[in-house]
C-alpha positions, 0 to 999 in steps of 0.5 A: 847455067847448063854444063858446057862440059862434061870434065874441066881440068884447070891446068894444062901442065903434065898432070892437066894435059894427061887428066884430059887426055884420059877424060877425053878418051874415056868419052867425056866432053873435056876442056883444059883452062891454062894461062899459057898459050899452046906453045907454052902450055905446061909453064909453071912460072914466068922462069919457064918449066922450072924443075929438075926435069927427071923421072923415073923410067917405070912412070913413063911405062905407066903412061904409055900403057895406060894411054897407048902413047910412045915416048922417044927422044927429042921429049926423053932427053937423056937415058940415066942409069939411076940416081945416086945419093951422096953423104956431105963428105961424099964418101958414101952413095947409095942408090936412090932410084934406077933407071930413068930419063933427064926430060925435056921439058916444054917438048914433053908438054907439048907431046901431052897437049897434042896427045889430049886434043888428039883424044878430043880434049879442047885447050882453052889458052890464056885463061887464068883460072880464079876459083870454083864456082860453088852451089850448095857447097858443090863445085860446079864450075870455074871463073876466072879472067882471060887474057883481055881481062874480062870474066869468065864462067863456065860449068862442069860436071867435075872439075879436075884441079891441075894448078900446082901447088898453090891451087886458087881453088884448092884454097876457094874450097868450102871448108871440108873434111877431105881436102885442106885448103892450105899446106904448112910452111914446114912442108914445103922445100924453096927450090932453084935450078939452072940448065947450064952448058959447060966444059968438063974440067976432068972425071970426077963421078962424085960431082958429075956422072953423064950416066946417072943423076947425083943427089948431094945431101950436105945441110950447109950447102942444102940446109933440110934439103939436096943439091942435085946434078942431073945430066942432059944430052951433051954437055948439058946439066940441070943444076940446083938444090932446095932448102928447107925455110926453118933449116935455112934461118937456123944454118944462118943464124948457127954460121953467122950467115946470110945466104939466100936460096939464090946464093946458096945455088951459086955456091954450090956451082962453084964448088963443083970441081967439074962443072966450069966455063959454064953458060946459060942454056936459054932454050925455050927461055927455060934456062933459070928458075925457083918455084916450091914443092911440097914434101909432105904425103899427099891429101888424105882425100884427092876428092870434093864433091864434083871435085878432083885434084892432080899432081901438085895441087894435091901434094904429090911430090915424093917426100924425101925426093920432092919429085914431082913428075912421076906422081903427076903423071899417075894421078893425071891419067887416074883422076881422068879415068875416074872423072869420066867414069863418073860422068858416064855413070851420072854421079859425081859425089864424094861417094862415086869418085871416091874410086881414084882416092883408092886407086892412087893409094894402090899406084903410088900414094900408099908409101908417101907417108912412110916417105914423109916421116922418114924426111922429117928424120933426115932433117934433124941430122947434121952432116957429121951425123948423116956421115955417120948414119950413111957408113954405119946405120944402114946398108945400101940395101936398106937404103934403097928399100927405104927410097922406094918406100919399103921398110927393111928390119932394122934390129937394135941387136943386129946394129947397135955394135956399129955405133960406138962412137958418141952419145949423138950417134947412139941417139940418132940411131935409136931415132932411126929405129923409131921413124922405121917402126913408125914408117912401119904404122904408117904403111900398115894404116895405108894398106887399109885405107878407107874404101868409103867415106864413112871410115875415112874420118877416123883413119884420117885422125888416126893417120894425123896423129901418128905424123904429129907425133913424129914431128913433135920429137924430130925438129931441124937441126942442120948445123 
């Protein structure tokens, strides 16, 4: 078949609606394959949007100058001045984040579909993407079944992969040197949130502040993962926590236990001492849902010959944080921009759209791997542990500078003083020196990542190994 498209994005969640908007006006011929129809494009399960709604005020700039679009409320539901992390005994925050928004989020899909078909993308509804058409090891297309059930096919010149994380054809692709066709269970966090009403049952800034975003670290309640409370417009909240599989059977099996992520997110809820006389707010049925969410670095490549991935399908979640909304945006617009470049030029290699693997790492994706090795530390700490490290292994300073992927200097000398309580602690501490200083690598190896694909191999190896190693030394240790 001839191509019928210039740019293919299958997908139409945010990463998908903003990679067609930026093919489309980078002049390329672009179609958005989804499963939903137009008024529910961008759902990621049967529950609805399901995620914690937040971003990061500095991602929806990076939108908003890249595509000269304006966000405002009803899209942006609520202004947050930050979001603030908690020790399990709640006696320490440090601030994780700044400024940023509780979004609203089937009105902002919709915003970004109409922003894409305003830039000429066309939106093909309840098409189910299948998998990658492939010639000579090249992808070249998509099939799949419509709504009727009958099959489809259709050609490209790229196609940009927006289908989350468990991508069909991320998992169809030949087997490559660039892009893994699989993600490790021991990457990826089970995730569950309520969108709830309720009546405040008095002031307590710990459990519920309508003016920033709470991140509770506490491994009974998240075994390798957070609870979260994210303030909406009124009295309004988002509500829920992730875990982390392997965490999750050892807290049971320590504890004697048989809580499952479902009841994990009830216990939680009701230990909140604010949050009461709470119901489901099913606007949009949006109201309750579980979904997963990588934890990992992103790929080492986001591209295959005619072949771009975006957002979730490439593992783009913040490591430590797991949001996935912030990454999805910057990838959406820049694997758009790359595709139509490419198109534009006539080379859809490996080689040519080797440009957005560059300019993702430039963006947002050079700190990630710090960030991974850094949650892979987190989790072999116990609360007492993690009450501890929070009041005497780093300020808040450091904190905050490791949150956004900054390696502050940690000196053994400058420290080892504050940690005089316990053969654990000093062990823990000693362990936090080496994930800084492997942070530190790992940084230092993104700085250099590979500006072609003849020295990606032997930095990818490089890369693997350093990861490895810190894996092999921290495991999960909740309880």
């Amino acid at each position: 078949m001839e191509d019928k498209y210039d740019v293919i994005v299958a997908g139409g969640g945010i990463a998908g609606a903003l990679a067609a908007a930026a093919a489309a006006k980078g002049g390329a011929k672009t179609a958005i394959f989804d499963r939903n129809d137009y008024a529910t494009a961008g759902k990621k399960t049967n529950w609805g949007w399901v995620c914690g709604d937040a971003v990061a005020a500095s991602h929806i700039s990076f939108i908003e100058n890249k595509l000269g679009i304006k966000f405002s409320e009803p899209e942006l539901d609520l202004k947050v001045d930050g979001v603030y992390a908690f020790s399990p005994d709640l006696k320490h925050k440090f601030l994780f984040e700044g400024e940023g928004y509780s979004l609203d989020r089937p009105k902002l899909a919709k915003k970004l579909l109409d922003l894409a078909t305003k830039n000429g993308a066309e939106y093909i509804p309840q098409y189910e993407v299948e998998g990658p058409i492939i010639e000579n090891d090249k992808i070249v297309g998509i099939f799949g079944r419509n709504d009727k059930k009958e099959q489809f096919k259709v050609n490209s010149k790229v196609v940009i992969d927006c289908l989350g994380v468990a991508s069909t054809l991320r998992r169809k692709l030949p087997k490559n040197d660039f892009i893994e066709n699989t993600i490790s269970t021991d990457d990826i966090e089970s995730t569950g949130r309520y969108i709830l009403n309720f009546e405040p049952a008095g002031e307590d800034l710990t459990y519920y502040d309508p003016k920033n975003a709470l991140i509770h670290l506490n491994q009974v309640y998240a075994p390798g993962g957070y609870g979260w409370v994210f303030p909406k417009k009124g009295n309004r909240v988002n509500i829920g926590l992730g875990v982390e599989k392997k965490s999750l059977e050892l807290r049971n099996e320590k504890l004697g236990k048989k809580d499952s992520l479902h009841s994990l997110i009830d216990t939680y809820i009701e230990a909140n001492p604010i949050i009461k006389k709470t119901a489901f707010d099913d606007q949009d049925s949006n109201s309750k849902g579980y979904w997963s969410v990588t934890v990992r670095r992103q790929f080492d490549s986001l591209v295959y010959s005619n072949y771009i991935g975006a957002g979730d399908s490439m593992a783009m979640p913040n490591p430590i944080s797991a949001g996935g909304i912030g990454p999805a945006m910057v990838s959406g617009v820049l694997a758009g921009e790359a595709a139509a470049e490419a198109v534009h030029e006539g080379d859809t290699s490996i080689a040519s759209l080797w440009r957005y693997n560059i300019r993702y790492n430039e963006v947002y994706g050079n700190k990630t791997a710090a960030l991974e090795a850094f949650r892979v530390y987190l989790q072999s700490l116990n609360n007492d542990l993690l009450n501890y490290g929070m009041s005497h292994f780093i300020t808040e300073e450091e904190a905050i500078a490791i949150s956004y992927g900054r390696v502050p200097e940690l000196s053994m000398a400058q420290k080892f003083q504050k940690v005089f309580s316990g053969l654990s602690n000093i062990t823990a501490f000693k362990n936090l020196i080496y994930t800084v200083n492997k942070m530190k690598k790992l940084l230092e190896l993104y700085k250099a990542y590979p500006q072609n694909i003849d020295a990606f191999l032997k930095w990818k190896g490089v890369v693997n190994a350093e990861m490895l190693e810190v894996k092999e030394r921290f495991k999960p240790n909740p309880i």
